[in-house]
C-alpha positions, -999 to +999 in steps of 0.1 A: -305-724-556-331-726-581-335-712-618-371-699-626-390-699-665-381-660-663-347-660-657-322-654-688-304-679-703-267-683-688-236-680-711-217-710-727-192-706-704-186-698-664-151-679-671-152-645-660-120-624-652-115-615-617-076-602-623-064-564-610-070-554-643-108-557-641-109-547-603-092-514-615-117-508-639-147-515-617-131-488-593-130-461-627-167-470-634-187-470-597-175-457-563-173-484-537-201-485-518-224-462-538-257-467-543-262-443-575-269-461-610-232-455-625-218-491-633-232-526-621-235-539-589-198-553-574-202-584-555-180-608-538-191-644-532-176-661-499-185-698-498-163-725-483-181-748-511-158-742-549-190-758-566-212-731-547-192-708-559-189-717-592-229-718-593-230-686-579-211-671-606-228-684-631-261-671-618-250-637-617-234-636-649-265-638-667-273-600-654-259-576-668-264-550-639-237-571-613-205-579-622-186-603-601-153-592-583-140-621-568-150-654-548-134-664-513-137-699-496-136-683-458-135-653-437-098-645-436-099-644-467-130-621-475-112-598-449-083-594-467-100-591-504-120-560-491-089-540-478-078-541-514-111-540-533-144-525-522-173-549-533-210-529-532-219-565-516-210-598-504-229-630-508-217-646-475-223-684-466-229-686-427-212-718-421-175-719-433-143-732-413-125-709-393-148-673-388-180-683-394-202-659-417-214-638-392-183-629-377-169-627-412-194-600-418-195-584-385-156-576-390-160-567-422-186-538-415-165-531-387-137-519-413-165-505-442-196-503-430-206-487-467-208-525-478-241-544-479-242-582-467-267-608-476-265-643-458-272-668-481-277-700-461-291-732-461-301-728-422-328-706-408-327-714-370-337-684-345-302-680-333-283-670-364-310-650-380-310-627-349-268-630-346-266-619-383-290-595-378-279-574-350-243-580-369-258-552-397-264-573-424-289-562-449-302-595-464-307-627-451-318-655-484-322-693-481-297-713-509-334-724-524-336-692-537-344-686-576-315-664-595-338-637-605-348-634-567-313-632-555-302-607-587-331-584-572-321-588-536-290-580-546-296-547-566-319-537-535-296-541-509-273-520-533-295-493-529-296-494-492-328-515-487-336-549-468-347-582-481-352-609-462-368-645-474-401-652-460-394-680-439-369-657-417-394-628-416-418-658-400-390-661-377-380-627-368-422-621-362-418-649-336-390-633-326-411-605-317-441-613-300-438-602-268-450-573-246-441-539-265-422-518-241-444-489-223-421-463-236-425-472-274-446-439-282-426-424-310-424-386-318-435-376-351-405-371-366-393-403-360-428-421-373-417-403-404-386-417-406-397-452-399-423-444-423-400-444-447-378-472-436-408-492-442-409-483-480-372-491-481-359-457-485-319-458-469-307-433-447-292-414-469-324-411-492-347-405-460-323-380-451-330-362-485-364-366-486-368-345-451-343-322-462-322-332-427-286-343-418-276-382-425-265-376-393-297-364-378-316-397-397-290-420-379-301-401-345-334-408-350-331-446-361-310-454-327-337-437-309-363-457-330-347-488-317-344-483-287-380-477-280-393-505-300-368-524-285-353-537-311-313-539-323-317-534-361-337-516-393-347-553-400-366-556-366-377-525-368-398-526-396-407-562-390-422-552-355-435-519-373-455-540-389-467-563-366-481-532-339-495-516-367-482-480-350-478-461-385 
């Protein structure tokens, strides 16, 4: 991962507490899993690599907006730290020993599917990006990636939104071209709520803007899906895109 000029300057030091007393406060200051502006950003780093870790901590530090609740070195382990405290989002590495990333993530949303995910890899094959992404991740970000990106990325999946680095929205457009599906046509409600998909909007905010149910929003996306043909919000506004049908 990558420093740019703009990025501020990290502290003297990498210590930062990660004991039950912080954890505690972090649950006084910001719900888990909320999206609202009270308190920073909780994140949890889950890397098999100690020096990956350690870098990643470092990075984040320099924001004042995240704060860092723990760091893992596998899956079990992730698992077991999010029963006991709820991070806003996890910076998960998709190769690790044991449960690889995606499963790591795919359980965890299982069990709170308020959390946001961002797989931070040095891999971008077809495979994985489509695995991860039909696991319900929200972000998908190469290691090369400079800390101001990857504070940003964070902060946006916070807040419900996708970000994905360009070289796997090349792949997921590959991905997709093929025949749409004759049945595609969608209704005008749900073009409004793709509509706003596409400008990032979660479904709790697009479910406020058109003065509906979340669960009427979450109707609408499944139905979205399944006539683009596509298993996830990521897809969906890539392929949006692409057939220009907005």
């Amino acid at each position: 991962m990558s420093r740019d000029a703009q990025d501020p300057p990290l502290p003297p030091d990498g210590s930062v507490a990660s004991g039950q007393g912080d954890r505690d406060a972090f649950r006084e200051q910001r719900r888990p899993g909320s999206t609202d502006a009270q308190g920073p950003v909780g994140v949890l780093i889950v890397d098999d690599h100690a020096s990956t870790r350690a870098g990643l901590r470092l990075f984040l530090m320099a924001y004042p907006g995240l704060k860092v609740l723990g760091e893992v070195a596998n899956g079990e382990e992730a698992i077991a730290f999010c029963a006991q405290t709820r991070p806003d989002v996890i910076l998960m590495d998709m190769r690790m020993e044991g449960m690889d990333g995606i499963a790591t993530a795919g359980a965890i949303l299982s069990r709170h599917p308020d959390v946001r995910i961002i797989v931070l890899t040095a891999f971008e094959d077809s495979g994985n990006v489509r695995r991860a992404l039909e696991t319900g991740i929200s972000g998908y970000l190469l290691k090369d990636v400079s800390a101001s990106e990857l504070a940003e990325a964070i902060q946006a999946v916070a807040a419900g939104q996708i970000r994905l680095a360009p070289a796997i929205l090349d792949i997921m457009v590959q991905m997709l071209r093929q025949p749409v599906p004759p049945h595609y046509e969608l209704t005008q409600r749900e073009r409004e709520v793709l509509g706003l998909m596409l400008q990032g909007l979660s479904n709790g905010a697009i479910a406020e803007n058109l003065g509906v149910s979340l669960a009427t929003i979450k109707f609408h996306a499944t139905s979205i899906y399944a006539k683009l043909g596509v298993s996830s919000r990521a897809e969906a506004i890539v392929l949006a895109h692409q057939i220009m049908t907005i």
